[in-house]
Backbone and ligand atoms as CSV (ligand in chain L), in Angstrom:
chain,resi,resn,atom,element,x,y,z
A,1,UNK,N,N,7.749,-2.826,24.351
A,1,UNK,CA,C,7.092,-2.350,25.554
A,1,UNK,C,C,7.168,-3.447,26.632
A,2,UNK,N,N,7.724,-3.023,27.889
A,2,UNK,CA,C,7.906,-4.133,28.839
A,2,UNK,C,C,6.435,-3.845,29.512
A,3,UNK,N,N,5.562,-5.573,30.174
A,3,UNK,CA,C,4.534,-5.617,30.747
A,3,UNK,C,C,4.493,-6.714,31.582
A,4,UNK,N,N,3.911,-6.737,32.507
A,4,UNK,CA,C,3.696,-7.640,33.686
A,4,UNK,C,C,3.490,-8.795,33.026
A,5,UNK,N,N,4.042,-9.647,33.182
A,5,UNK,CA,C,3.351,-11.378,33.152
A,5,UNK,C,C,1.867,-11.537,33.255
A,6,UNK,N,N,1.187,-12.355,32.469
A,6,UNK,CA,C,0.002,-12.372,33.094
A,6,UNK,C,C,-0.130,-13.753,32.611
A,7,UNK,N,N,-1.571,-14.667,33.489
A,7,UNK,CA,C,-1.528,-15.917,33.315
A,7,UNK,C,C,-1.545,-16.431,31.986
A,8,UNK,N,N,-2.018,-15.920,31.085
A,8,UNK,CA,C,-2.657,-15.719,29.129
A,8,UNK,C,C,-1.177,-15.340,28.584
A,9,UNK,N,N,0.047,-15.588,29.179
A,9,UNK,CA,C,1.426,-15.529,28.681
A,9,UNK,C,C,2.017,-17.007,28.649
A,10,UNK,N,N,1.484,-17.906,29.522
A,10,UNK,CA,C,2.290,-18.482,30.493
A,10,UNK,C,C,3.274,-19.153,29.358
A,11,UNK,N,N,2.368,-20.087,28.037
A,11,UNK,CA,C,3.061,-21.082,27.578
A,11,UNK,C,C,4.678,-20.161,26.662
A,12,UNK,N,N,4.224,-19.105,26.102
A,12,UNK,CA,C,5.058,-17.972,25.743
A,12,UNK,C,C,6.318,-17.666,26.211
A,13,UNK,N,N,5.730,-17.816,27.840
A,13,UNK,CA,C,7.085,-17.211,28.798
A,13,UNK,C,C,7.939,-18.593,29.488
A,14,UNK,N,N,7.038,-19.565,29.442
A,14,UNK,CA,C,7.854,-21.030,29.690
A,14,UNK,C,C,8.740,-21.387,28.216
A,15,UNK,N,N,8.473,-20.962,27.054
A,15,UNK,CA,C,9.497,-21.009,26.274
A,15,UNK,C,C,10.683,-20.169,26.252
A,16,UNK,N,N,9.821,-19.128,26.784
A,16,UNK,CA,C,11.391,-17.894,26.733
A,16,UNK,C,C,12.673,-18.363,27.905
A,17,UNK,N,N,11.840,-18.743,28.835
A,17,UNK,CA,C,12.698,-19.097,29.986
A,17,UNK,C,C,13.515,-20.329,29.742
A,18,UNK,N,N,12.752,-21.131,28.875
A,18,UNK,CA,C,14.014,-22.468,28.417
A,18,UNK,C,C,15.063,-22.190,27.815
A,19,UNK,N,N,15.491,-21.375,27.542
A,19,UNK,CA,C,16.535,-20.853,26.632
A,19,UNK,C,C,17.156,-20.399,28.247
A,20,UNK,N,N,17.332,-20.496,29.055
A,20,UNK,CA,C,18.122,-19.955,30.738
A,20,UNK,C,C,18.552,-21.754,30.181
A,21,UNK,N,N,19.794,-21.206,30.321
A,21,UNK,CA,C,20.990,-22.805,30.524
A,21,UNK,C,C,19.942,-23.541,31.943
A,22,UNK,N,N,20.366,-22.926,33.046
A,22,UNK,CA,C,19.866,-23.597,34.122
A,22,UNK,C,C,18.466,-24.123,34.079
A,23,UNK,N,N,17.533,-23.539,32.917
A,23,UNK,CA,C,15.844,-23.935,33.403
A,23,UNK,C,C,15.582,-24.828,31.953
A,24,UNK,N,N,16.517,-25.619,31.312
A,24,UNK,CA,C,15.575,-26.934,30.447
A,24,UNK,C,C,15.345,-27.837,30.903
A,25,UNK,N,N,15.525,-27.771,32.379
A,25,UNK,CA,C,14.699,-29.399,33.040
A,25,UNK,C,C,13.356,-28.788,33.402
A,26,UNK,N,N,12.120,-29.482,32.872
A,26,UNK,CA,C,10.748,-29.083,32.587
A,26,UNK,C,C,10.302,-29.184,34.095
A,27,UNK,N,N,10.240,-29.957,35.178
A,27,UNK,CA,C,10.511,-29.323,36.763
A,27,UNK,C,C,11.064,-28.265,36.814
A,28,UNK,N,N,12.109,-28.374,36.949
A,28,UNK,CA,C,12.912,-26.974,37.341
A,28,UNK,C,C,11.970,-25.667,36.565
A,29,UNK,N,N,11.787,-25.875,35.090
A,29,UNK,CA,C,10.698,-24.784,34.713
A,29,UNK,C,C,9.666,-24.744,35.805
A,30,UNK,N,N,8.854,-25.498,35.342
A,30,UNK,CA,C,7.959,-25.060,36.480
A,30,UNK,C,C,7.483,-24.643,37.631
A,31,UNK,N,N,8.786,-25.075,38.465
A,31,UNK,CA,C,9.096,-24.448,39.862
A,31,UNK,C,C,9.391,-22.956,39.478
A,32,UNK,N,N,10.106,-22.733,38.601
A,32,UNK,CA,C,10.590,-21.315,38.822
A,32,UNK,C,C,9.214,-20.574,38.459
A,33,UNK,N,N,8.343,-20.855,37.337
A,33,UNK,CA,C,7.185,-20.011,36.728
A,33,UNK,C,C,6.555,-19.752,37.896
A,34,UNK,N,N,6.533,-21.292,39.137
A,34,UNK,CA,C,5.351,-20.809,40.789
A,34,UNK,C,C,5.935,-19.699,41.383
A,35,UNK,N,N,7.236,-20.225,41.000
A,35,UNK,CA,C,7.750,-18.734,41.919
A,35,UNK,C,C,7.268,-17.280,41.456
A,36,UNK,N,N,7.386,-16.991,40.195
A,36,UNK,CA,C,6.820,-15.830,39.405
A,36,UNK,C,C,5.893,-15.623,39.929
A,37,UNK,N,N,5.071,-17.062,40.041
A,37,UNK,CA,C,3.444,-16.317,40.300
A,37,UNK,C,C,2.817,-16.402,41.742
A,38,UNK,N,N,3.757,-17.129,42.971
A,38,UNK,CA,C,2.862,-17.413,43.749
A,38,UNK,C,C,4.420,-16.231,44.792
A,39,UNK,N,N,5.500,-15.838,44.863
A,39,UNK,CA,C,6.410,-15.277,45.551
A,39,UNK,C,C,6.282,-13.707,45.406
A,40,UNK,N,N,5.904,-12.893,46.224
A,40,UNK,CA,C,5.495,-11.117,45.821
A,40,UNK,C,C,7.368,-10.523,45.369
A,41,UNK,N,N,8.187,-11.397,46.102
A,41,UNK,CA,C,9.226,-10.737,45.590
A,41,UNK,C,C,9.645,-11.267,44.100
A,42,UNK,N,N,8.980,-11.678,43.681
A,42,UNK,CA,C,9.674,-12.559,42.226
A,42,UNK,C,C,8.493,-11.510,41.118
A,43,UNK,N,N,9.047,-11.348,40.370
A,43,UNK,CA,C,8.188,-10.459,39.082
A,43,UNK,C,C,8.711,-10.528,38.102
A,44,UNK,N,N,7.446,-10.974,36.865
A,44,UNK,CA,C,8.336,-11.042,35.519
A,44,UNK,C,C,7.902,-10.643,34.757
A,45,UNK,N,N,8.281,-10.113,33.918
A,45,UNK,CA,C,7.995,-9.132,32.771
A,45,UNK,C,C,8.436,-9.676,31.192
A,46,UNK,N,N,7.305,-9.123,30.245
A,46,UNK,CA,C,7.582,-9.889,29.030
A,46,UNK,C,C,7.175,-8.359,28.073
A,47,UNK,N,N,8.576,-8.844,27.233
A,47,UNK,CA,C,8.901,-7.760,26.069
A,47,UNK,C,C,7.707,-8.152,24.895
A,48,UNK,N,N,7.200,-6.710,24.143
A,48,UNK,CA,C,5.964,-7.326,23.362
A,48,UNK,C,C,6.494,-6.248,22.010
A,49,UNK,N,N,6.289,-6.797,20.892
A,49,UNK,CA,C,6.567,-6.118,19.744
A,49,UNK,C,C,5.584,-6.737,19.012
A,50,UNK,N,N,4.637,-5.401,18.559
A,50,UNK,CA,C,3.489,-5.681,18.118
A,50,UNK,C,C,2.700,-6.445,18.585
A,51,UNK,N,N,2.165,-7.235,18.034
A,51,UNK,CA,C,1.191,-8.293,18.876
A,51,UNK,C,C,1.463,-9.284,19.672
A,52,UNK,N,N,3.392,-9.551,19.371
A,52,UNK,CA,C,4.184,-10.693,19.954
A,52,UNK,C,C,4.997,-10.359,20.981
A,53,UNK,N,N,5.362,-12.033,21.935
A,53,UNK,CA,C,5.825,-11.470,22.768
A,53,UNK,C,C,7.046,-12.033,22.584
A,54,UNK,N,N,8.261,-11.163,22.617
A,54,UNK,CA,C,9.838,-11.542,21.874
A,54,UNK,C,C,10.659,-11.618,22.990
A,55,UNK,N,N,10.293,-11.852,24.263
A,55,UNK,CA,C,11.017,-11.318,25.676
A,55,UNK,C,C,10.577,-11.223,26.544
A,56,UNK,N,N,11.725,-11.972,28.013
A,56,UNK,CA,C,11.009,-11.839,29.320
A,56,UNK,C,C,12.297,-11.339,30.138
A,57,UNK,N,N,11.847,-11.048,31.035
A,57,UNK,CA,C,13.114,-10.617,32.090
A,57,UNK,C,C,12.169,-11.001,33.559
A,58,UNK,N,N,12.474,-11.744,34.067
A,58,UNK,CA,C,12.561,-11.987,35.620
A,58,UNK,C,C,13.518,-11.741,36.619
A,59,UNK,N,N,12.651,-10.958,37.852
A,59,UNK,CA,C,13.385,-10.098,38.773
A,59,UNK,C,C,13.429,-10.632,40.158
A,60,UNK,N,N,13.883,-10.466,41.115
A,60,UNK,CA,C,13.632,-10.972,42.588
A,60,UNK,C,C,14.039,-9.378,43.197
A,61,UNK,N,N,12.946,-8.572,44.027
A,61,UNK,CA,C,13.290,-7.725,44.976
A,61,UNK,C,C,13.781,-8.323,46.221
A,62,UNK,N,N,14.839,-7.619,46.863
A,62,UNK,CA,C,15.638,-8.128,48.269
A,62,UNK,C,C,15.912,-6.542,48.655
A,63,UNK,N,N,15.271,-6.196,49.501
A,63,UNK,CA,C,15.826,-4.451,50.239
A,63,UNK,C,C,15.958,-3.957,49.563
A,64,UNK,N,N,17.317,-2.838,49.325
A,64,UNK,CA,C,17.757,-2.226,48.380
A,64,UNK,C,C,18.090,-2.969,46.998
A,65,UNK,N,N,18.319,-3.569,46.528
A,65,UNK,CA,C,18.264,-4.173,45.482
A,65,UNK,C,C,17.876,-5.180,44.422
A,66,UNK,N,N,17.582,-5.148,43.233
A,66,UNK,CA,C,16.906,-6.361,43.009
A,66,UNK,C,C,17.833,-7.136,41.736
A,67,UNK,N,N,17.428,-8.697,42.014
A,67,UNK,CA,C,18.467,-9.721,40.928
A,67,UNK,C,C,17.849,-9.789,39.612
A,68,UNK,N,N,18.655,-9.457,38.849
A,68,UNK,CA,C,17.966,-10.224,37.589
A,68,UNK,C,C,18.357,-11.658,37.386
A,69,UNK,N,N,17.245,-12.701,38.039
A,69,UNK,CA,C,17.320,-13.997,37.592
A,69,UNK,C,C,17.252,-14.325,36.552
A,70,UNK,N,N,16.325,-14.102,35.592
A,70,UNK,CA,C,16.157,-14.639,34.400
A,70,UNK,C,C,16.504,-13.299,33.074
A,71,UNK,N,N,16.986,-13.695,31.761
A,71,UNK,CA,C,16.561,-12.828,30.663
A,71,UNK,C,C,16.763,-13.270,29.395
A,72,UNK,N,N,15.527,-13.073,28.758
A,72,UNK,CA,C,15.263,-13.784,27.164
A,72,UNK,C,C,15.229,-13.333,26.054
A,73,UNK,N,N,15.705,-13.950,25.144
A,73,UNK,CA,C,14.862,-13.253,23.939
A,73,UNK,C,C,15.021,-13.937,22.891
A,74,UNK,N,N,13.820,-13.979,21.984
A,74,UNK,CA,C,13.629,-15.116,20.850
A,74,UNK,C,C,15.299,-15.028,20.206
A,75,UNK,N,N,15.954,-16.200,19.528
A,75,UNK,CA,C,16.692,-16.344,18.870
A,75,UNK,C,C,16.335,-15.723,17.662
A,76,UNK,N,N,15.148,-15.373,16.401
A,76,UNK,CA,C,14.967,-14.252,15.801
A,76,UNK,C,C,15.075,-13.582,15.658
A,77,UNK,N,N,15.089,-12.631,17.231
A,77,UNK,CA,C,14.992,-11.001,17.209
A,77,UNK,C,C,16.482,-10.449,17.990
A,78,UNK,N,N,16.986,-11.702,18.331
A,78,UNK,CA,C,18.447,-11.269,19.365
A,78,UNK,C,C,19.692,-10.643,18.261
A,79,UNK,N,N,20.045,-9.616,18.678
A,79,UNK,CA,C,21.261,-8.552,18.168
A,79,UNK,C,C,20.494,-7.710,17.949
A,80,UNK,N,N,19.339,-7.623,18.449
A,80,UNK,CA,C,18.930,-6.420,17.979
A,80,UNK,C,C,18.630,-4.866,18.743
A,81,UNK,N,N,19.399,-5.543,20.132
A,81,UNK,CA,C,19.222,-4.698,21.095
A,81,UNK,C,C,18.378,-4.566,22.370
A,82,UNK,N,N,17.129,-5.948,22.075
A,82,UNK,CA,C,16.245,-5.968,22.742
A,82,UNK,C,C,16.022,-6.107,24.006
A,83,UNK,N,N,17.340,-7.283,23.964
A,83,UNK,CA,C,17.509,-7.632,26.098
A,83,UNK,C,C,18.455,-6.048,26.797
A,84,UNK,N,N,19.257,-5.537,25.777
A,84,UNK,CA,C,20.047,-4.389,26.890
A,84,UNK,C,C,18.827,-3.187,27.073
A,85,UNK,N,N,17.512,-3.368,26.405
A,85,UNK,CA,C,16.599,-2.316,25.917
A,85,UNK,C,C,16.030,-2.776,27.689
A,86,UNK,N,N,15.736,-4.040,27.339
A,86,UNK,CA,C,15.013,-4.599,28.188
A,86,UNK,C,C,15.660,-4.264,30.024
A,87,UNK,N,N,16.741,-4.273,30.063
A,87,UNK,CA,C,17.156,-3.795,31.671
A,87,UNK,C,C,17.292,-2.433,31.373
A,88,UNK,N,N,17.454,-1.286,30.522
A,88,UNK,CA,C,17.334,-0.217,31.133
A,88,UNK,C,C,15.412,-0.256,31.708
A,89,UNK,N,N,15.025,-0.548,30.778
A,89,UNK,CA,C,13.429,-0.268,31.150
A,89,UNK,C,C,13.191,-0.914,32.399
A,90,UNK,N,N,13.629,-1.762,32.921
A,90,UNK,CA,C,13.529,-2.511,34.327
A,90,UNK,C,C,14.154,-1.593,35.289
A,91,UNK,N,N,15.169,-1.454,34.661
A,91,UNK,CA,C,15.992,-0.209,35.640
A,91,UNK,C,C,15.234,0.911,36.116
A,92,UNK,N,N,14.202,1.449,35.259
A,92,UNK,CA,C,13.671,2.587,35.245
A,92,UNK,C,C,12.329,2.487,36.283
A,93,UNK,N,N,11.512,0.722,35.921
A,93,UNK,CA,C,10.963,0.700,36.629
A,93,UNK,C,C,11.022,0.057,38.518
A,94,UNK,N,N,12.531,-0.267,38.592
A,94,UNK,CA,C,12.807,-0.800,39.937
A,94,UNK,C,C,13.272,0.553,40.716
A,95,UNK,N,N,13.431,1.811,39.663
A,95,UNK,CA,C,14.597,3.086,40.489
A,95,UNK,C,C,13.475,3.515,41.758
A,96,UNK,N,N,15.007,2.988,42.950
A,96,UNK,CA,C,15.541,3.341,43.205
A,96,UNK,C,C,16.741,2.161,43.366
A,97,UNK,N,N,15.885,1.275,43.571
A,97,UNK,CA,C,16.359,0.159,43.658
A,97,UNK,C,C,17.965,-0.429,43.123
A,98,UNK,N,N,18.961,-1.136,43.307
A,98,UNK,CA,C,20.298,-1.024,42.296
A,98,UNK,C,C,20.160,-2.976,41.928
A,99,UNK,N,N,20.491,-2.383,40.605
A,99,UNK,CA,C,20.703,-3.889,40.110
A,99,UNK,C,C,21.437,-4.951,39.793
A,100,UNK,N,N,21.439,-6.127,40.486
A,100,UNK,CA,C,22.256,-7.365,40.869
A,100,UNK,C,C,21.715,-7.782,39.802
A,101,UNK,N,N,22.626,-9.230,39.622
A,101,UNK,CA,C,22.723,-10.310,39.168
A,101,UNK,C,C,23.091,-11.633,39.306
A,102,UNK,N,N,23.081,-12.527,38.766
A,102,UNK,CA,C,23.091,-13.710,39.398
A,102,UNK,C,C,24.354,-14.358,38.378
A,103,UNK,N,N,24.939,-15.663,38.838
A,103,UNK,CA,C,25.883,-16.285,37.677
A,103,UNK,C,C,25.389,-16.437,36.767
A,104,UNK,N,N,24.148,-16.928,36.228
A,104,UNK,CA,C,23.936,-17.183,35.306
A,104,UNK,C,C,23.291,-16.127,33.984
A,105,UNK,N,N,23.120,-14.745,34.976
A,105,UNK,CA,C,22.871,-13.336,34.014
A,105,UNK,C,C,23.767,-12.790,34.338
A,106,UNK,N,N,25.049,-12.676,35.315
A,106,UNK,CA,C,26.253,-11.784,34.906
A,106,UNK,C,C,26.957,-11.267,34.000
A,107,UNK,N,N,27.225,-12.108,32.610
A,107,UNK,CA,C,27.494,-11.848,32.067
A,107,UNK,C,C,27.062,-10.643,30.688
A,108,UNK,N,N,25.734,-10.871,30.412
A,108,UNK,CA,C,25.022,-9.812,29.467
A,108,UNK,C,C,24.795,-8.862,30.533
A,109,UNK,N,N,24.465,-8.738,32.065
A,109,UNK,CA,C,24.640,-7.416,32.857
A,109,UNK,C,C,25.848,-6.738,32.711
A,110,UNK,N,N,26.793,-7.439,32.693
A,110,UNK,CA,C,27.832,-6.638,32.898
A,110,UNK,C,C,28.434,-5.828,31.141
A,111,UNK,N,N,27.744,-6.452,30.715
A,111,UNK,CA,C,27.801,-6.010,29.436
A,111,UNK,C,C,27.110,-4.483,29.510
A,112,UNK,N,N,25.868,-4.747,30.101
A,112,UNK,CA,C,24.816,-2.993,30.315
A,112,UNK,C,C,25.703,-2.160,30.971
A,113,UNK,N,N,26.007,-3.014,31.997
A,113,UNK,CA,C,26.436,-2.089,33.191
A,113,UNK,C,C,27.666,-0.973,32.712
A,114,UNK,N,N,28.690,-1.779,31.931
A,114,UNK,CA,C,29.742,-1.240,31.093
A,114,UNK,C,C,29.528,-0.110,30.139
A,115,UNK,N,N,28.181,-0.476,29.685
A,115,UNK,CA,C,27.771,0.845,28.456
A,115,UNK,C,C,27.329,1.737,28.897
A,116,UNK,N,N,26.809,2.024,30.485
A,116,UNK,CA,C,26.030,2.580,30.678
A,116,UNK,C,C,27.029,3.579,31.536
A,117,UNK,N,N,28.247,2.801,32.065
A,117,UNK,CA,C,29.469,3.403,32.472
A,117,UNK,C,C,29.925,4.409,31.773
A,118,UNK,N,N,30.201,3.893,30.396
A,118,UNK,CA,C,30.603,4.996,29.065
A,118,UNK,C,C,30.106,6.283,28.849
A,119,UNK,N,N,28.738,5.757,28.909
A,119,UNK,CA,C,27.654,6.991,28.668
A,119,UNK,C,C,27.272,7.779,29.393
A,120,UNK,N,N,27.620,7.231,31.424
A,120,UNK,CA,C,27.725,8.649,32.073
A,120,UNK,C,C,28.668,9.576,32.012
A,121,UNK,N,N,29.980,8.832,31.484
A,121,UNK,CA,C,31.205,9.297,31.554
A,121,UNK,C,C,31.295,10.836,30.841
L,1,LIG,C1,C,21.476,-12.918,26.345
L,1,LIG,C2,C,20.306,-12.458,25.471
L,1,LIG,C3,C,19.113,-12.120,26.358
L,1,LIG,C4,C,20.753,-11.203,24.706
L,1,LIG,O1,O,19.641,-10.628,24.054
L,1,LIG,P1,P,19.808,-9.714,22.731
L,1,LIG,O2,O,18.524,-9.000,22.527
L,1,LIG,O3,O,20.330,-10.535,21.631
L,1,LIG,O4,O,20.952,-8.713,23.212
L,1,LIG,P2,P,21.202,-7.228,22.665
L,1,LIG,O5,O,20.981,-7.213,21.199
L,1,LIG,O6,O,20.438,-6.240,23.493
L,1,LIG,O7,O,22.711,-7.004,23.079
L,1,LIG,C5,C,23.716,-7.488,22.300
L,1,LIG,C6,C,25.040,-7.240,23.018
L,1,LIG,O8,O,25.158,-8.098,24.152
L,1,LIG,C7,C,26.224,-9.047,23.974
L,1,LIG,N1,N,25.747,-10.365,24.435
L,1,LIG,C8,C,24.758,-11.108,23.911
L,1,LIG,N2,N,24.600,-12.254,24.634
L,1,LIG,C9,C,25.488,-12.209,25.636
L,1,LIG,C10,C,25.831,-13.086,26.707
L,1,LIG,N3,N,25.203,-14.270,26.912
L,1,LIG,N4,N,26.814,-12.701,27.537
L,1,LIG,C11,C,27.471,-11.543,27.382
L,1,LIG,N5,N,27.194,-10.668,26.381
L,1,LIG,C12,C,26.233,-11.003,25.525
L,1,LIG,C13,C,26.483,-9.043,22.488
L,1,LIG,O9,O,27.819,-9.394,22.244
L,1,LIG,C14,C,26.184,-7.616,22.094
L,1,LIG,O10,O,27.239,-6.739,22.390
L,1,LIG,P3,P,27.705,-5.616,21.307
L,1,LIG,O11,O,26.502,-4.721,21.126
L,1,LIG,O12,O,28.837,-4.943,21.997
L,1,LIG,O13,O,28.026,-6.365,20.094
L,1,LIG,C15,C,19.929,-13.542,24.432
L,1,LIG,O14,O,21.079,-13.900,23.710
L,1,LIG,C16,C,19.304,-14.786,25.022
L,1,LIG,O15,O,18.089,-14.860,25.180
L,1,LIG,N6,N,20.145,-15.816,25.383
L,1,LIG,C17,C,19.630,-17.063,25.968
L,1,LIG,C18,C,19.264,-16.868,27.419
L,1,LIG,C19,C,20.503,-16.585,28.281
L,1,LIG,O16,O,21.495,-17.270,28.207
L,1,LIG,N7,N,20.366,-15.531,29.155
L,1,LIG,C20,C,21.429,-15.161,30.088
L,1,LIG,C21,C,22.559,-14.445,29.429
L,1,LIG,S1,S,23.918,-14.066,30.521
């Protein structure tokens, strides 16, 4: 179930986000988490299975479209489907919105984007 960030996540979602190549300098974390919390266009969302939280995805709205900056998921639970689970449900909740990416999430997007190609087909 994808859910809003909330402050009672934080240390949770500063681990998920270290696993982003770009965010293991513990500054750089932290700048990005202010952004989450203090920027209205920045929103982040954390995947919860059962009582745990196995996943985050951070977004930036810009006009018509929004970036996926960030996306996580415990080394445990990964192959299991959870991060491509994780952008349709973002998808669903940004529609209308169309979804970008950044260099450093291009690659697993374009992975969605491809399946999702198939499956309108
Ligand atoms: C990338 C990440 C979120 C994937 O999460 P996951 O829950 O394991 O992914 P899923 O199980 O939903 O999807 C697996 C599919 O995505 C592909 N995939 C996984 N990681 C990928 C990556 N970094 N780039 C491109 N494709 C990737 C797999 O090959 C697999 O494809 P298949 O089903 O055709 O075999 C996870 O590996 C992670 O947290 N990585 C560290 C953070 C990171 O680097 N994020 C940015 C990635 S661009």
């Amino acid at each position: 179930m994808l859910i809003r960030y909330k402050k009672s996540c934080e240390k949770i979602a500063m681990g998920l986000l270290s696993f982003m190549p770009l965010e293991r300098n513990i500054k750089k974390l932290r700048q990005t988490m202010q952004d989450y919390e203090e920027n209205p266009a920045c929103q982040l969302f954390m995947w919860k299975k059962g009582e745990d939280f196995i996943g985050m995805i951070g977004v930036q709205t810009n006009g018509p479209v929004f970036t996926v900056r960030h996306i996580s998921v415990m080394p445990s639970y990964r192959g299991e489907g959870v991060g491509q689970t994780m952008l349709e449900k973002i998808q669903e909740q940004m529609e209308p919105l169309e979804m970008h990416a950044l260099e450093e999430t291009r690659p697993f997007i374009d992975v969605y984007k491809e399946k999702r190609k198939a499956f309108d087909r």
